[in-house]
N, C-alpha and C positions, 0 to 999 in steps of 0.2 A: 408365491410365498406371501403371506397373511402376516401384514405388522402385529406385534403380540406386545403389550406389556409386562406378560409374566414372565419374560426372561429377564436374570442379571446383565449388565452390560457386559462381559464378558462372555456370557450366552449370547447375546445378540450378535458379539463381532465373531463368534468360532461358526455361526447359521449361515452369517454373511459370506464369510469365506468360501462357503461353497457355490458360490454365484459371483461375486464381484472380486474383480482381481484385488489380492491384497487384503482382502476382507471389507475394502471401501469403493467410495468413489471419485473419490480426492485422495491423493497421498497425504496431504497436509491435512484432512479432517482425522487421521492419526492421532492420538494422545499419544506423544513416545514414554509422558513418565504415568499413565495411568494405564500403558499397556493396552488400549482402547479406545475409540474413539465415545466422545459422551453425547450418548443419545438422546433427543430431544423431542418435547412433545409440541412445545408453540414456544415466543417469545413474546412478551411484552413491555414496552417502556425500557428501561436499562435491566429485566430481568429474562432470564432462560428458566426453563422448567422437564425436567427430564421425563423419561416418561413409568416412572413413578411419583408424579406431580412433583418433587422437589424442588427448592427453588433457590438462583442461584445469580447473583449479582455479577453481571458480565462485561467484563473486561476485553474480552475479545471484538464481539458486537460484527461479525459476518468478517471476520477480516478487516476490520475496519470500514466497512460500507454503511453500514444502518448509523449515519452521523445522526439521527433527531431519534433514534433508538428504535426497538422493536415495535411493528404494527402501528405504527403513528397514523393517527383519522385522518390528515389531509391525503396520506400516501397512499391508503385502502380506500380510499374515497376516489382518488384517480385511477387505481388500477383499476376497480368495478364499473367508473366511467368508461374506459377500452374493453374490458370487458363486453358491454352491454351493445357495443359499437361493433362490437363480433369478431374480436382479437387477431384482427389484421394484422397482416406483416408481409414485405413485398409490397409495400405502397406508400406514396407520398400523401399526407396530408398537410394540415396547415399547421397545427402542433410543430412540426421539423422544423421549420423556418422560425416561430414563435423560441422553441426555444434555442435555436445559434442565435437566437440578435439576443438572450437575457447572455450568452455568454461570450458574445464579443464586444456587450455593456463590463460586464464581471470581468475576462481573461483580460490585462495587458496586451499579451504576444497575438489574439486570437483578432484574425482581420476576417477571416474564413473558417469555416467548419464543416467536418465530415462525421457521422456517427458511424460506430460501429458495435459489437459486442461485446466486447472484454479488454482487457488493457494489452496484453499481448498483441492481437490484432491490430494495434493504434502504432504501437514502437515498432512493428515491424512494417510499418507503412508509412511514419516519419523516415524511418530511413531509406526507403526504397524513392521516396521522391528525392532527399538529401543526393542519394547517389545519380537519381536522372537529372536533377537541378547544376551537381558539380561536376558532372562525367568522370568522378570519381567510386573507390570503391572501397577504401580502407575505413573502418571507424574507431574512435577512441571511447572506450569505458574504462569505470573506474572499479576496479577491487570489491566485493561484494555486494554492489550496487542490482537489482531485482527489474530486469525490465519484461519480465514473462519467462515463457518457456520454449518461447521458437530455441531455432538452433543457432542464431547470430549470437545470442547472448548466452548459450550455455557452453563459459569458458570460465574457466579460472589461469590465475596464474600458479605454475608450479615453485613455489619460495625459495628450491633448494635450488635450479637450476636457472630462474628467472625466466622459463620459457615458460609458454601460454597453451594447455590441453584441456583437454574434452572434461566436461564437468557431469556428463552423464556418457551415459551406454548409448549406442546408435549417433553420435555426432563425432562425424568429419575427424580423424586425428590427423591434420594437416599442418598442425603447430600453431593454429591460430593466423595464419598467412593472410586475413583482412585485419582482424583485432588489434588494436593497442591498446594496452593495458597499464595503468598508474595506481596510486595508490591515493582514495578520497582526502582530502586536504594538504596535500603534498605537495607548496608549490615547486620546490625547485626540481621536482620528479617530472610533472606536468609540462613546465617551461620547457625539460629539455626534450620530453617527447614530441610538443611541437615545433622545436627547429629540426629536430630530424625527420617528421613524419608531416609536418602539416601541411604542406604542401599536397600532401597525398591522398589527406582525410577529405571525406564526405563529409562527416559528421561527428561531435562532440556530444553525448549522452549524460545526462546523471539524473538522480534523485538530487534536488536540494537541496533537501535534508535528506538524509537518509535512515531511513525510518525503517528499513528491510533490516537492518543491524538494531533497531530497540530507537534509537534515536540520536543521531551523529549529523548535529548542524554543521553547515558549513564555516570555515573558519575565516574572519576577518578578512575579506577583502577576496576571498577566495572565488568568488562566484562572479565581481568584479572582472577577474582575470583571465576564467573562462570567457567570457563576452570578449574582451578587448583581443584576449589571443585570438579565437575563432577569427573576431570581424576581421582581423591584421591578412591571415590567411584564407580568408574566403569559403572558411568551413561551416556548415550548419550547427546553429547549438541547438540543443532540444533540450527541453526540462520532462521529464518525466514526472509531473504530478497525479501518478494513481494514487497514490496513499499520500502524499501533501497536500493535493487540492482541498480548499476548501477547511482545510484541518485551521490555519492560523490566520487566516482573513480569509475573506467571500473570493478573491482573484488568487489566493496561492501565494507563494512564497515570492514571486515575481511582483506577486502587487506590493507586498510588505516590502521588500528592498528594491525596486525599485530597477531591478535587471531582466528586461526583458527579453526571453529567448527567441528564434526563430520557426519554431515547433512547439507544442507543448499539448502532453496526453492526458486526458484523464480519466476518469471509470471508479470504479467502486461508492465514495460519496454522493456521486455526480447523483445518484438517482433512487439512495437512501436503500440497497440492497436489490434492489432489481439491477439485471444483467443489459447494462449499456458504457459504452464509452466514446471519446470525444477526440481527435486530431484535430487542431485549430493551429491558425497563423499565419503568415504574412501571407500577402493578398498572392502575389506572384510565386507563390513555392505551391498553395495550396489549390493556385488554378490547372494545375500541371495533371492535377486528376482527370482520369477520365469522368465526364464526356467533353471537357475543356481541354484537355491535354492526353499525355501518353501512358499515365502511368495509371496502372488498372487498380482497381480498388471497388468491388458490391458485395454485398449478401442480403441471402433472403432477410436475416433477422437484424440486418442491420437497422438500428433505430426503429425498433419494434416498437409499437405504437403504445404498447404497456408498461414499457421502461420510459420512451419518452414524457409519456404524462405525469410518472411517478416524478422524473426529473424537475416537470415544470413545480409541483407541487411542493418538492422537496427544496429549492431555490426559493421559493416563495417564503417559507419557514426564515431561509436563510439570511433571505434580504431585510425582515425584520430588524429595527432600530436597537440596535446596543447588545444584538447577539454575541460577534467576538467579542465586545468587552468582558461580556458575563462568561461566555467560555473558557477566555485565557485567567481572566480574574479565578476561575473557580476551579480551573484547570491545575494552577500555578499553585492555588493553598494546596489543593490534595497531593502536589508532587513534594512539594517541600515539608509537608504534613509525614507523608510515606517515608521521607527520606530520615526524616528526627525519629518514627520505630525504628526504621534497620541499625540508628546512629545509636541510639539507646539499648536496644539488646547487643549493642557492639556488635553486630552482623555486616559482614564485609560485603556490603553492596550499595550502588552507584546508582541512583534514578536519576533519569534525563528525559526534559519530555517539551513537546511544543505543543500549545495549542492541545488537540485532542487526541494526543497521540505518544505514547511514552514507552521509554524502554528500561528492564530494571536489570542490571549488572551484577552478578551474582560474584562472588569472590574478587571484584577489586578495590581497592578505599580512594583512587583519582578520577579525574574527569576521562571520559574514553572521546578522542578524537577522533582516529581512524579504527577500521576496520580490525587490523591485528589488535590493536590495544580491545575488539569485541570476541575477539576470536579466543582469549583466555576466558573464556566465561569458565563459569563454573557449575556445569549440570546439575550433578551430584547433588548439590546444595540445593538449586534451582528447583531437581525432583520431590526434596523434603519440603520444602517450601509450599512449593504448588498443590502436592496431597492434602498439606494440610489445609490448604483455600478453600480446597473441591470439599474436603469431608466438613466444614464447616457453611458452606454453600456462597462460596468467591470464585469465578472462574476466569482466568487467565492460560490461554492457548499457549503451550510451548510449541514451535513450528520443527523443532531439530534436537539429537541428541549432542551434536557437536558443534562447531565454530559461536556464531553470534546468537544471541536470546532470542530476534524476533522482536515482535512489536505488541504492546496492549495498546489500549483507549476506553475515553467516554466517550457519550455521546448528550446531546442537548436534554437527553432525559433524567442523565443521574445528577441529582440536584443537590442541593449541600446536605438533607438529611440522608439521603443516598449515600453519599462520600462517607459521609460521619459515620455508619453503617458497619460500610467498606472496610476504614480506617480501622474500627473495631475487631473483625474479622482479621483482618492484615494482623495487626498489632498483639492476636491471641497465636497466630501462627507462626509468629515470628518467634515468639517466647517459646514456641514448643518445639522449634529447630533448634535455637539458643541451645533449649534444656537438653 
């Protein structure tokens, strides 16, 4: 099948359909409120372009990966270096080592590193050392917390019954029989889970921040608590930084407060939209890999020599002098900037955002700490909202028709007349849901 531009996007996803499951090849590359996924022709800088040339100020930005924004010259400049080197993969070069030492310079937690390809890949191998490190097997997550799509982490709890089931089709209904389950900022929920279980646990998991919910930092002292329980009980913590790394300082959320975990993932920033990710951390959990230890862990594309460079190049950007100033600085105007439209057309929504990564609350007027307080969103609204971005050319990915928003961002490319843009658009769309 021959890409066409003269179809509608709705032509293109009902062509699709007959070839790829679902009509995609992503579930999540779904538009659920444009009934479509939007089709794209290239991106560049903080802009997307469909493939009717349109063009379309991106809030999404790969999932949040392309932090220095689309097509950036150092990044295209090192892919076509691997390229030209004959896009190897299944091989060690010197690249691999050059970049674990910029990120056990950058990571806190990071003594050791292993690459691999995606972020799933990294949590499901944090924990498998966690459990040959503690000869335990149980682990502790929190409430809509996103650590991929293995089947360790596709649980939810059931609210009516407080028991723990299958969050998709094909995984285990066993009742959650390794899982424990709490609710994100909840200490006295947490506390009591670990005098009953922690003794038991391998492993303590989180985002933190959670940024799968739109954006729900951790609450005072909370991530404190995590450390001291775990170390009390001898449980591994891991920090999940796919989508915090790198968002609100160069080292993640660990370097900004100052709590270092035992594990810690990361992927999608790491290497500005090329598919790589990172398992780093203490020197004696992470030697426990094979070919130092027992626990197995290769692949062919692990630390493919086209992501790696991308990485090196992408760090490089990052390491530059007075970046997170200018991020959060400019970050910070356009949230509280977004947040005076919604307050002004009296539109019932909440923006929370860190760093380069925010999330906007559709029908509540308080701050959202945990998860249920995301779980009221409000679609419906969210869907008149959103049309009116896209038909204006603002794009903001909804990832779901139900529970939490999901997450937007900038990236180092949208620059204050970018924002100010933005701001405009936002502010005509708001008025036109208002009306």
């Amino acid at each position: 099948m021959r890409a066409t531009t003269d179809l509608s996007a709705q032509e293109q996803f009902e062509r699709a359909g007959h070839v790829l499951a679902g009509g995609v090849s992503a579930s999540m590359r779904m538009n659920p409120y444009l009934g479509h996924p939007l089709y794209l022709s290239r991106g560049d800088g903080p802009y997307l372009f469909d493939l009717q040339g349109k063009r379309y100020i991106d809030f999404n930005l790969s999932n949040g990966a392309a932090i220095l924004g689309h097509n950036h010259p150092a990044v295209r400049t090192a892919v076509e270096q691997g390229v030209e080197a004959g896009i190897i993969a299944a091989a060690e070069m010197p690249y691999h080592a050059e970049l674990a030492t910029q990120l056990v310079e950058i990571i806190p937690a990071a003594e050791r590193v292993r690459f691999a390809t995606v972020g799933t890949e990294v949590t499901v191998l944090a924990l498998r050392i966690a459990r040959h490190a503690t000869g335990r097997v149980k682990y502790l997550k929190f409430d809509g917390h996103f650590h991929g799509l293995a089947e360790q982490w596709l649980y939810r709890r059931d609210t009516d019954a407080e028991t723990v089931v299958p969050s998709s089709g094909g995984v285990p209904d066993d009742g959650g029989a390794d899982v424990v389950m709490v609710p994100w900022n909840d200490t006295d929920a947490f506390e009591a889970a670990m005098r009953t279980h922690g003794d038991e646990l391998a492993a303590v998991i989180c985002e933190p921040i959670h940024f799968n919910a739109g954006c729900i930092p951790p609450a005072p002292g909370f991530l404190e608590l995590l450390r001291s329980e775990t170390t009390r009980h001898g449980v591994v913590l891991i920090f999940d930084e796919v989508l915090s790394g790198f968002r609100t300082a160069l080292g993640g959320v660990q370097a900004e407060t100052g709590i270092t975990p035992d594990l810690t993932t990361h992927a999608k920033a790491l290497a500005n939209g090329m598919p790589l990710a990172s398992l780093s951390g203490r020197r004696d959990l992470m030697e426990t890999l094979v070919p130092t230890g027992p626990v197995a862990h290769s692949g062919t594309y692990s630390g493919h020599l086209l992501s790696v460079l991308a990485a090196l190049a992408t760090i490089e950007e990052l390491r530059r002098p007075s970046v997170y100033d200018d991020l959060n600085a400019r970050s910070q105007r356009f949230y509280n900037q977004l947040q005076g439209i919604f307050d002004r057309h009296d539109l019932p929504v909440v923006v929370q955002g860190r760093g380069g990564r925010f999330g906007m609350y559709f029908g509540r007027r308080g701050a959202v700490t945990t998860v249920a307080d995301a779980a009221g969103h409000d679609h419906e609204l969210n869907a008149r909202f959103n049309r009116a971005c896209v038909e204006r050319g603002l794009y903001v990915h909804p990832y779901t028709r139900a529970g939490a928003p999901g997450h937007a961002g900038i990236s180092l490319a949208h620059t204050d007349a970018v924002l100010d843009d933005a701001l405009a658009i936002l502010d005509d769309a708001a008025s036109v849901v208002r009306a």
